[in-house]
PDB file with SEQRES, HELIX, SHEET and CRYST1 records, atoms N, CA, C and O in Angstrom:
SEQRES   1 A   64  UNK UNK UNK UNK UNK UNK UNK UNK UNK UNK UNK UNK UNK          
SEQRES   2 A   64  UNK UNK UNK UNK UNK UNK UNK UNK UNK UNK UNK UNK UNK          
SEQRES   3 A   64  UNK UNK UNK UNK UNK UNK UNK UNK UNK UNK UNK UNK UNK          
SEQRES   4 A   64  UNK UNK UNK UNK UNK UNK UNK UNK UNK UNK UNK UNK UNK          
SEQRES   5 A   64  UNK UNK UNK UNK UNK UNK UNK UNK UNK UNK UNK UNK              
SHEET    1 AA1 2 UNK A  10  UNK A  11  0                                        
SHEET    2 AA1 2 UNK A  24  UNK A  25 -1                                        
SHEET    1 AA2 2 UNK A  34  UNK A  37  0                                        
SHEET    2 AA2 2 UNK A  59  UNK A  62 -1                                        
CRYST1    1.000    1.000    1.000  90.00  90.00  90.00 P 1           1          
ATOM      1  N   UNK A   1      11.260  57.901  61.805  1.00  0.00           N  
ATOM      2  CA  UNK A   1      11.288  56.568  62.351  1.00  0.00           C  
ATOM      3  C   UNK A   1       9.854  56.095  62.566  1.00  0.00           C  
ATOM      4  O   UNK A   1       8.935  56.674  63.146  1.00  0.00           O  
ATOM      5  N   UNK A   2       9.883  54.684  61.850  1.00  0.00           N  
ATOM      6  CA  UNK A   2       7.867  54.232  62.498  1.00  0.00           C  
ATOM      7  C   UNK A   2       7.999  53.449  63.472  1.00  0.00           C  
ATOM      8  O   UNK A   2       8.960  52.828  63.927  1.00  0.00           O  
ATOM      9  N   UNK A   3       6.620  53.567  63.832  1.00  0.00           N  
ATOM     10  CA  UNK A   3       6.660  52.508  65.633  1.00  0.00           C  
ATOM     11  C   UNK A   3       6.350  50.753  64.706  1.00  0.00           C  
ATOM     12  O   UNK A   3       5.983  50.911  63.542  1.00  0.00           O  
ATOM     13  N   UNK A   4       6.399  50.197  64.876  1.00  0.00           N  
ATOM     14  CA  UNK A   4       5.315  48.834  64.980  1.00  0.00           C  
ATOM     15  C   UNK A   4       4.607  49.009  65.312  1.00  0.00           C  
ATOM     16  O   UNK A   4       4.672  49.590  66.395  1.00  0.00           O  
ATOM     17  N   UNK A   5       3.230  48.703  64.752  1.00  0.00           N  
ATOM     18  CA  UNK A   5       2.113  48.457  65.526  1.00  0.00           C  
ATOM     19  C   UNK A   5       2.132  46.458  66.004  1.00  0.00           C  
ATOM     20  O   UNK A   5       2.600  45.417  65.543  1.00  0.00           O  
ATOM     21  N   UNK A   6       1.438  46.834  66.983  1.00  0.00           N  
ATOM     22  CA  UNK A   6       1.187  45.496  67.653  1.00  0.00           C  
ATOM     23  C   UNK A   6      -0.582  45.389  67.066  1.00  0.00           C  
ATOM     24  O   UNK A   6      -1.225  46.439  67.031  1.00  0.00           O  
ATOM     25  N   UNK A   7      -1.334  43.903  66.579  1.00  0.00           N  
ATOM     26  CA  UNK A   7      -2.552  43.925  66.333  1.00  0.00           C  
ATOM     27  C   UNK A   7      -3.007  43.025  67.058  1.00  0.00           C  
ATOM     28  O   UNK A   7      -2.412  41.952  66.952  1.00  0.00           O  
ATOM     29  N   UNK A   8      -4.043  43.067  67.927  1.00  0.00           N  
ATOM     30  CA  UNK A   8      -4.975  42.013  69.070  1.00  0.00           C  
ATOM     31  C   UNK A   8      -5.050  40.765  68.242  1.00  0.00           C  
ATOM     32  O   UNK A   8      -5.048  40.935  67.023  1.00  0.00           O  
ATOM     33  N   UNK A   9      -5.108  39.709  68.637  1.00  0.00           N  
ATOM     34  CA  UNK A   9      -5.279  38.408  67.980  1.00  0.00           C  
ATOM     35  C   UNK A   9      -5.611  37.400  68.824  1.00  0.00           C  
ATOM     36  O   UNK A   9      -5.229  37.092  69.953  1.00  0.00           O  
ATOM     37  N   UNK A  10      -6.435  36.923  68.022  1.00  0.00           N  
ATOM     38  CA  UNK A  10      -7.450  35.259  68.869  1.00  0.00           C  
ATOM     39  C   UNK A  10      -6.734  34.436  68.081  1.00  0.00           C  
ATOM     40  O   UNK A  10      -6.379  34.463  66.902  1.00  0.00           O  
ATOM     41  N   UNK A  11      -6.540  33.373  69.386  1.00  0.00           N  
ATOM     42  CA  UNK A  11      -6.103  32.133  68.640  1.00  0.00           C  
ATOM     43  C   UNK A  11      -6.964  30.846  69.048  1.00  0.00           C  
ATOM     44  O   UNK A  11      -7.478  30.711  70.158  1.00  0.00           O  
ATOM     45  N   UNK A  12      -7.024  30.214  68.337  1.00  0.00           N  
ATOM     46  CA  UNK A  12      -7.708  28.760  67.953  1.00  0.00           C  
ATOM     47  C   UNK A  12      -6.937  27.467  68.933  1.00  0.00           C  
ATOM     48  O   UNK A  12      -6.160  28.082  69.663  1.00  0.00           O  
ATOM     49  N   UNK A  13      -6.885  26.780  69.078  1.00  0.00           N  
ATOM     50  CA  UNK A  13      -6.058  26.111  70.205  1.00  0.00           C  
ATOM     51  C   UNK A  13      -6.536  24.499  69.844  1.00  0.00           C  
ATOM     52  O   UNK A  13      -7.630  23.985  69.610  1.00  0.00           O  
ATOM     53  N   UNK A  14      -5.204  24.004  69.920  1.00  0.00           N  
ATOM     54  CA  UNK A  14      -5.440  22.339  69.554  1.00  0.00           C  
ATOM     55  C   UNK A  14      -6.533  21.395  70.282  1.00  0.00           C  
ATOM     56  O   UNK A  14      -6.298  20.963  71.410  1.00  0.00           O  
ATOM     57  N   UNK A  15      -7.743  21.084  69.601  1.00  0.00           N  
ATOM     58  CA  UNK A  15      -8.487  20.333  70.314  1.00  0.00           C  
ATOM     59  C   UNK A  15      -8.114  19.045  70.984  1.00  0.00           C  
ATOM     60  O   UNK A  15      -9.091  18.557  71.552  1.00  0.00           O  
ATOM     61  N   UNK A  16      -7.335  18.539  71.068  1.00  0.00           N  
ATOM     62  CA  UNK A  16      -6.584  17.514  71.559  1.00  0.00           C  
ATOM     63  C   UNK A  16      -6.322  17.855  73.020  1.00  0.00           C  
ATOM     64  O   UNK A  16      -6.934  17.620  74.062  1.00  0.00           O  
ATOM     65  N   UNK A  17      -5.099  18.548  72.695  1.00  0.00           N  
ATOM     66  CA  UNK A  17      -4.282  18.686  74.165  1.00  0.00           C  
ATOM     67  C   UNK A  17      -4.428  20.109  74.467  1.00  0.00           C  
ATOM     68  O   UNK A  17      -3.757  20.297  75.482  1.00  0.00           O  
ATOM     69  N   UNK A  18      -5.193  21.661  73.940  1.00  0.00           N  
ATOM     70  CA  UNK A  18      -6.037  22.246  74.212  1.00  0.00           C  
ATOM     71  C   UNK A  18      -4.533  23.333  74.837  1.00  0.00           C  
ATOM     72  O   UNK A  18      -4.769  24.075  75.790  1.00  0.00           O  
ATOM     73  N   UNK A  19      -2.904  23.328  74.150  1.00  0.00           N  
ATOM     74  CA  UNK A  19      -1.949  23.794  74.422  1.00  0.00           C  
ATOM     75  C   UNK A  19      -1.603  24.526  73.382  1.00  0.00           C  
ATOM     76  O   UNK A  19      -1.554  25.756  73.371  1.00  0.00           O  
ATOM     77  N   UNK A  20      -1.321  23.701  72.365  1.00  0.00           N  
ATOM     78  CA  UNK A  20      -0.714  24.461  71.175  1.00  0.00           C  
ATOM     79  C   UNK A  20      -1.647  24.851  69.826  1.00  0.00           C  
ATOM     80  O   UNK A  20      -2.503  24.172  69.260  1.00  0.00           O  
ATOM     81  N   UNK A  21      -1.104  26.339  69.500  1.00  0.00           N  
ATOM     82  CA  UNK A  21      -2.298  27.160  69.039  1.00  0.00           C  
ATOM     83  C   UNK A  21      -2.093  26.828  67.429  1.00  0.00           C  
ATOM     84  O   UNK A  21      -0.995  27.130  66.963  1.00  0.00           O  
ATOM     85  N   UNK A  22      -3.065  26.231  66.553  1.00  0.00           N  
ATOM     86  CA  UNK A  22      -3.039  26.310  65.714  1.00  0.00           C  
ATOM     87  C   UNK A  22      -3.392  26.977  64.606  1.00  0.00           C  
ATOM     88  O   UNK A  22      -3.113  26.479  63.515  1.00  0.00           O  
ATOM     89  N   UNK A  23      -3.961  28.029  64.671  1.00  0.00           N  
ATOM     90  CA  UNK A  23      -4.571  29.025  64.051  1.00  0.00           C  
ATOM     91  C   UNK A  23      -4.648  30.677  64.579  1.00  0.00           C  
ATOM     92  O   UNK A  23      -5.590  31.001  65.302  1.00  0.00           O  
ATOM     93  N   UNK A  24      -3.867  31.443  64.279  1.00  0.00           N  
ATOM     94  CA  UNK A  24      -4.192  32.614  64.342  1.00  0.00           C  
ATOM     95  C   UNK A  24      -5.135  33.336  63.788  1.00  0.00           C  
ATOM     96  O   UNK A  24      -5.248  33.073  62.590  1.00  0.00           O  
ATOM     97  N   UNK A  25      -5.809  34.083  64.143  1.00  0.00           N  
ATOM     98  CA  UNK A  25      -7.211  34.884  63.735  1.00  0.00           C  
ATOM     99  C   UNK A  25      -6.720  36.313  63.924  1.00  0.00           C  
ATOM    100  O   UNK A  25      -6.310  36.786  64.984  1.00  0.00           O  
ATOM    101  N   UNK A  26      -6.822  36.964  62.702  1.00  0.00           N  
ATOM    102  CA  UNK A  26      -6.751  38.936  63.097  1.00  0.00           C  
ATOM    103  C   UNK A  26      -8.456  39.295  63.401  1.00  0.00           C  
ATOM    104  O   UNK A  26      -9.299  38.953  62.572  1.00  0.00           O  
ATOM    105  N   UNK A  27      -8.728  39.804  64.300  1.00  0.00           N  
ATOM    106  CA  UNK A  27     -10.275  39.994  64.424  1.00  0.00           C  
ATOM    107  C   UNK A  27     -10.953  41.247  64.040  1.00  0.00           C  
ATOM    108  O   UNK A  27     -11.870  41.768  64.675  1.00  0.00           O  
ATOM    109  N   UNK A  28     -10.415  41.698  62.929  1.00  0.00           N  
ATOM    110  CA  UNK A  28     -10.654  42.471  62.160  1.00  0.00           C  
ATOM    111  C   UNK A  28     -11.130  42.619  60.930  1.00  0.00           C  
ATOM    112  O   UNK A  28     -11.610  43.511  60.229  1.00  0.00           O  
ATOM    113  N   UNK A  29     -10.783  41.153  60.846  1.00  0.00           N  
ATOM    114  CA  UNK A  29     -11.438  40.430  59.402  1.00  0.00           C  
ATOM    115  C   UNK A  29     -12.626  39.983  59.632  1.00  0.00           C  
ATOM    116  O   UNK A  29     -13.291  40.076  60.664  1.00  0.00           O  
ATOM    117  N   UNK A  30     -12.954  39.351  58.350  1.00  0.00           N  
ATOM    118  CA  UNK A  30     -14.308  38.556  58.232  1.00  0.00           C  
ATOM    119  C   UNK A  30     -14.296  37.300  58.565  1.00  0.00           C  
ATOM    120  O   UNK A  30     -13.311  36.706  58.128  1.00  0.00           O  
ATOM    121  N   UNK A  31     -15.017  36.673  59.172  1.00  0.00           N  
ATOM    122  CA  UNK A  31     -15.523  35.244  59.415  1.00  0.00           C  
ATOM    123  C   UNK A  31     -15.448  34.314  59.057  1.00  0.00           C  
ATOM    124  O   UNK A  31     -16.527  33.729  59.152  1.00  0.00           O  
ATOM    125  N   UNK A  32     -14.741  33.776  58.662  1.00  0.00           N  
ATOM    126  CA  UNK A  32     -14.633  32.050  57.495  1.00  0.00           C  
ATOM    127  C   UNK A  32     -14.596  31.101  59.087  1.00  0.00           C  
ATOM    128  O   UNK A  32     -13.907  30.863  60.079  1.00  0.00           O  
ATOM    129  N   UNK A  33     -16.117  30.769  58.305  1.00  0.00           N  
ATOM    130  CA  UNK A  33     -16.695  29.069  59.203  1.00  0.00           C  
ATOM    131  C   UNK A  33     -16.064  28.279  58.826  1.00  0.00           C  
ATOM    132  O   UNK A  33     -16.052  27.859  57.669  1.00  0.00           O  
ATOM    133  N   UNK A  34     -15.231  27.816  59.973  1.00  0.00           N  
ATOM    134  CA  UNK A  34     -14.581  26.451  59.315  1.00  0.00           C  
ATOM    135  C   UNK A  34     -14.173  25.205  60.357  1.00  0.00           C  
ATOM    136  O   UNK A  34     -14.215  25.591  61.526  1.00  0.00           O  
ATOM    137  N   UNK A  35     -13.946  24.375  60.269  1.00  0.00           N  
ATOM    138  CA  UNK A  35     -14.600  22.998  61.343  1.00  0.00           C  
ATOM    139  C   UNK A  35     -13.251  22.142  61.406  1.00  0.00           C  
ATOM    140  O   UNK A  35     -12.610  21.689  60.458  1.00  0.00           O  
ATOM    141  N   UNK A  36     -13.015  22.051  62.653  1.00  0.00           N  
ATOM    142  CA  UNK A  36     -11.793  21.159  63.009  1.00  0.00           C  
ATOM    143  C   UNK A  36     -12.408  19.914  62.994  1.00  0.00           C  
ATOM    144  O   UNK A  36     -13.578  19.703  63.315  1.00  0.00           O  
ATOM    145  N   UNK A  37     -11.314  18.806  62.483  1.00  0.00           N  
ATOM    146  CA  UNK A  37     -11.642  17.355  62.186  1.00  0.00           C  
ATOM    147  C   UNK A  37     -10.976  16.738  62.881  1.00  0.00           C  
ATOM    148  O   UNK A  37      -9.785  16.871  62.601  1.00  0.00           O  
ATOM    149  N   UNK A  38     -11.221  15.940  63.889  1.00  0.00           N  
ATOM    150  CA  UNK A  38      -9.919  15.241  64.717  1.00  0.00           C  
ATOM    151  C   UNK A  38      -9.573  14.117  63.906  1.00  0.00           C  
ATOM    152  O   UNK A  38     -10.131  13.636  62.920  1.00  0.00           O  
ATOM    153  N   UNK A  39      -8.355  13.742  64.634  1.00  0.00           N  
ATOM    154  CA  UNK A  39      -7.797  12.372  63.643  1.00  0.00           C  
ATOM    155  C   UNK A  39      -8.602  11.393  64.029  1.00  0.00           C  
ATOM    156  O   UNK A  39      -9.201  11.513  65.098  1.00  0.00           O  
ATOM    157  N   UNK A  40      -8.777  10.162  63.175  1.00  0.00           N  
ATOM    158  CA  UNK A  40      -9.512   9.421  62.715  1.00  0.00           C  
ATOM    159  C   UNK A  40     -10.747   9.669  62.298  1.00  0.00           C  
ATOM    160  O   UNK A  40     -11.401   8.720  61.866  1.00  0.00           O  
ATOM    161  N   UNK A  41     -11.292  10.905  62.335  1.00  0.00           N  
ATOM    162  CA  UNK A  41     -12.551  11.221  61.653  1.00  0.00           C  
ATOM    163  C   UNK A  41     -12.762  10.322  60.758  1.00  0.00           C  
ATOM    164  O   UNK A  41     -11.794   9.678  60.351  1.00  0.00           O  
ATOM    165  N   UNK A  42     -14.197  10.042  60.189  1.00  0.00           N  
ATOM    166  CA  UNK A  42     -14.730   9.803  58.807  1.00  0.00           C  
ATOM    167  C   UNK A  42     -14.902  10.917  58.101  1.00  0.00           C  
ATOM    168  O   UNK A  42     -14.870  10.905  56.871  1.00  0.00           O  
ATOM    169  N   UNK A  43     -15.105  12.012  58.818  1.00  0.00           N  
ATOM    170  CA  UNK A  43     -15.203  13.515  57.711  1.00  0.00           C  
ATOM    171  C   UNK A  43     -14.006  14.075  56.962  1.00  0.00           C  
ATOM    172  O   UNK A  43     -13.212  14.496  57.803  1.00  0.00           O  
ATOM    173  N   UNK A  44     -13.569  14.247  55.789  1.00  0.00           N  
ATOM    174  CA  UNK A  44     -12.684  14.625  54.785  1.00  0.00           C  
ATOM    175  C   UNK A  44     -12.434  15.806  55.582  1.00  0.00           C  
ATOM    176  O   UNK A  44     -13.179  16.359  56.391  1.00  0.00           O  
ATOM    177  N   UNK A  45     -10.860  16.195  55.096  1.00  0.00           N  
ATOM    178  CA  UNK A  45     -10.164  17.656  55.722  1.00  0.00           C  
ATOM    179  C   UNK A  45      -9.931  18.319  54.035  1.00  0.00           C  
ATOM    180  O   UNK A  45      -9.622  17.670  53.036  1.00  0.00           O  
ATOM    181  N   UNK A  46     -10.163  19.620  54.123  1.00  0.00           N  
ATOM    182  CA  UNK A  46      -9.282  19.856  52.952  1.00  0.00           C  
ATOM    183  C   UNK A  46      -8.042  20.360  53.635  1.00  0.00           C  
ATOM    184  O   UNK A  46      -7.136  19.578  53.344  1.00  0.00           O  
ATOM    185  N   UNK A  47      -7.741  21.013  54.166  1.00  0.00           N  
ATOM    186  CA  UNK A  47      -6.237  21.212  54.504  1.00  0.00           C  
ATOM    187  C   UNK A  47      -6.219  20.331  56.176  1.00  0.00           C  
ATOM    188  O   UNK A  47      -7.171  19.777  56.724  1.00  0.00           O  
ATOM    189  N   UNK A  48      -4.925  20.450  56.624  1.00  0.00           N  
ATOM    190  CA  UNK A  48      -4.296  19.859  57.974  1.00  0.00           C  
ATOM    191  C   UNK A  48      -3.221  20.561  58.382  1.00  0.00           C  
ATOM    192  O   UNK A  48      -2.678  21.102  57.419  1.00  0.00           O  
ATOM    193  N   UNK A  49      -2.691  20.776  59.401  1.00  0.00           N  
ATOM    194  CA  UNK A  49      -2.250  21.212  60.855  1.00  0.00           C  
ATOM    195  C   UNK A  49      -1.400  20.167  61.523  1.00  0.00           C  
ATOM    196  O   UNK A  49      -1.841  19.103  61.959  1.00  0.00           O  
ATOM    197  N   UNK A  50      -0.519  20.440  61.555  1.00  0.00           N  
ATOM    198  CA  UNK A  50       0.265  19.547  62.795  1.00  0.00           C  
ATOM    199  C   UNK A  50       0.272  20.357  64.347  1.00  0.00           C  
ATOM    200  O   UNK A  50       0.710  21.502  64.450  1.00  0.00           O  
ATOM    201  N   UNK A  51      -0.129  19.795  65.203  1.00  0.00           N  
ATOM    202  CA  UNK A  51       0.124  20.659  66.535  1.00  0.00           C  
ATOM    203  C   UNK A  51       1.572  20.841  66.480  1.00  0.00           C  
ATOM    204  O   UNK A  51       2.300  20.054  65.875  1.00  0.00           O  
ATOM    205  N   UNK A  52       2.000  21.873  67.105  1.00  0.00           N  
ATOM    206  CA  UNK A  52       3.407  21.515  67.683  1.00  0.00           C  
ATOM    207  C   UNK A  52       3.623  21.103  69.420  1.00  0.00           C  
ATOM    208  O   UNK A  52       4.611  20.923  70.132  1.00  0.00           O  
ATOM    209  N   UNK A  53       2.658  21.082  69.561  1.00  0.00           N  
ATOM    210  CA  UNK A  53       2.581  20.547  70.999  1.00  0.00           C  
ATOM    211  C   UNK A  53       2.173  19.042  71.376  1.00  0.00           C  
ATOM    212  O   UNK A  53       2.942  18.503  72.172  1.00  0.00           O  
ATOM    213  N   UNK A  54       1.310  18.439  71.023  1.00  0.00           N  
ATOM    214  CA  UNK A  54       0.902  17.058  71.090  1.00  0.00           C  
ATOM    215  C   UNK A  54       1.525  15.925  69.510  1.00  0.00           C  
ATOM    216  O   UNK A  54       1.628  14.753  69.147  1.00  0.00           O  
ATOM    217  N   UNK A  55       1.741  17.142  69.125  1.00  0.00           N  
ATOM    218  CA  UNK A  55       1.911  16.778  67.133  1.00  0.00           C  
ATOM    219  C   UNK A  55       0.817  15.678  66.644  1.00  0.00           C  
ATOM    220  O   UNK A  55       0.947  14.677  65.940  1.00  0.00           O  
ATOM    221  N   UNK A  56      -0.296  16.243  67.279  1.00  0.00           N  
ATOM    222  CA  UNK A  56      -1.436  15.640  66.356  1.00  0.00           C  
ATOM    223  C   UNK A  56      -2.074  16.020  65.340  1.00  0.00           C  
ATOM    224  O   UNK A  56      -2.508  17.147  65.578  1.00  0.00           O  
ATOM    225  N   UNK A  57      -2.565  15.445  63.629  1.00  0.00           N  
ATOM    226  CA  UNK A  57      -2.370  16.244  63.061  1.00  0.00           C  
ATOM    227  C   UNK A  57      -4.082  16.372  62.761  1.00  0.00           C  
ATOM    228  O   UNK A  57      -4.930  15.482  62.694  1.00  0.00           O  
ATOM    229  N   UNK A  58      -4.194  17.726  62.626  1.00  0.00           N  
ATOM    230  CA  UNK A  58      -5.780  18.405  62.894  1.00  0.00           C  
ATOM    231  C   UNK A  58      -6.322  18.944  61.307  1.00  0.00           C  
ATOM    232  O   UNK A  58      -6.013  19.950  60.669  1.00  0.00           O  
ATOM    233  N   UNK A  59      -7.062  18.049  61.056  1.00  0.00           N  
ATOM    234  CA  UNK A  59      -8.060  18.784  59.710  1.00  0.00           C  
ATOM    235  C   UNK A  59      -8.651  19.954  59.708  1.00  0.00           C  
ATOM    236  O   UNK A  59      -9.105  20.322  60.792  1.00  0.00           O  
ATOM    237  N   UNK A  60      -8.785  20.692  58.735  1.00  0.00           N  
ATOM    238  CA  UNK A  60      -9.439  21.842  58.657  1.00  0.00           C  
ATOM    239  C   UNK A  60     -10.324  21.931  57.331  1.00  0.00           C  
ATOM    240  O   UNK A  60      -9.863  21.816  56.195  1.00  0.00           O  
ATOM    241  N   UNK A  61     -11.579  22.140  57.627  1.00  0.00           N  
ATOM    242  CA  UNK A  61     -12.887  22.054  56.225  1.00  0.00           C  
ATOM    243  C   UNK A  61     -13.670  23.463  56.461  1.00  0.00           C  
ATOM    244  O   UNK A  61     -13.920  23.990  57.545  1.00  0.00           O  
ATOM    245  N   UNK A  62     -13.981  23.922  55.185  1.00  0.00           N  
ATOM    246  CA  UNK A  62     -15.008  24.952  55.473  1.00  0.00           C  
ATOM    247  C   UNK A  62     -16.145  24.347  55.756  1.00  0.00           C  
ATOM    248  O   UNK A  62     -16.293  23.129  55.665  1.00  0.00           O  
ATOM    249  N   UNK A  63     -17.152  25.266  56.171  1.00  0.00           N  
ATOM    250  CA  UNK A  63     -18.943  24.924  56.736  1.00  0.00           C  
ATOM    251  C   UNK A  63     -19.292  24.767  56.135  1.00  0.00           C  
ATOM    252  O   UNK A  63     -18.481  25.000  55.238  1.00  0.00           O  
ATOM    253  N   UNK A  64     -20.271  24.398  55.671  1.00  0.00           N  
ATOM    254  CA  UNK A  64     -21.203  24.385  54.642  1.00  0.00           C  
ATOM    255  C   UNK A  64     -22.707  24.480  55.319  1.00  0.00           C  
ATOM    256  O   UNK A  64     -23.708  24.485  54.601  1.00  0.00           O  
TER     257      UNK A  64                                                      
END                                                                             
C-alpha cells in the first residue's frame, strides 16, 4: 500500500480582492518571472485568470 505524499505549496493570490488564489507554485521548481496585469491595463496579457472570488479577470505575461 503507498502513502500520498502531501507537497508544500505557495500560492499567488488575486491582486484585486487579495482572497482568491490564482496560481499555485510547487517550490521546488524553478522560477518563471512573470507579471500580473490588472484589468484595464494598457500592458498586453498573454494568458488570463478569472478569480473565483471577485471574478476579476487577471493577465498573466512573462518578464522580460
Amino acid at each position: 500500500m503507498s502513502r500520498q505524499r502531501t507537497v508544500a505549496q505557495n500560492y499567488v493570490f488575486c491582486p484585486i480582492c487579495g482572497k482568491g488564489k490564482i496560481i499555485m507554485e510547487n517550490p521546488d521548481s524553478d522560477d518563471v518571472p512573470l507579471r500580473l496585469i490588472l484589468p484595464k491595463s494598457k500592458k498586453k496579457a498573454h494568458w488570463y485568470i478569472k478569480c473565483t472570488v471577485c471574478k476579476s479577470q487577471i493577465g498573466i505575461a512573462p518578464k522580460n
